[in-house]
C-alpha positions, 0 to 999 in steps of 0.5 A: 796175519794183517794185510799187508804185513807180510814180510816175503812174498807178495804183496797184497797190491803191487804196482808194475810201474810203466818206464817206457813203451818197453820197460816196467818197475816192480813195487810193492807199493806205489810210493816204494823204491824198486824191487824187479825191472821188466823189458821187452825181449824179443817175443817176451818179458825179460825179468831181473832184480833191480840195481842202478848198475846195469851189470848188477841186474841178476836175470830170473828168466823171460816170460810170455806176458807182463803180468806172468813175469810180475807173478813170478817176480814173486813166487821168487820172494817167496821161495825159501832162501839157501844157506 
């Protein structure tokens, strides 16, 4: 498989995008729209799937750090999906 061509999982770059001093947007790439959002939450990182609607932000856990919560952000697309 190319680089790049993977259709789950992650990416060979990824891109944590800073919004603010306590929140961060999850790419695949720079130029790609947003797949996962991080805050700051109390002593960790707070991961949710990204939706304009706040209530539609499905949380997936807090993390220690930044990057443990980008890393599983996709360890979750690549786990196989339940029918």
């Amino acid at each position: 498989m190319a680089a790049g061509d993977r259709a789950h999982g992650r990416p060979d770059v990824s891109v944590i995008e800073p919004v603010d001093d306590r929140t961060w947007l999850v790419k695949r790439a720079p130029e790609s729209s947003p797949e996962a959002i991080i805050d700051r939450f109390g002593g960790g990182y707070r991961l949710r799937r990204f939706s304009l609607t706040e209530s539609r932000r499905t949380p997936h856990g807090v993390y220690t750090g930044l990057e443990l919560a980008e890393t599983a952000w996709w360890r979750l697309q690549d786990r196989p999906r339940c029918r």
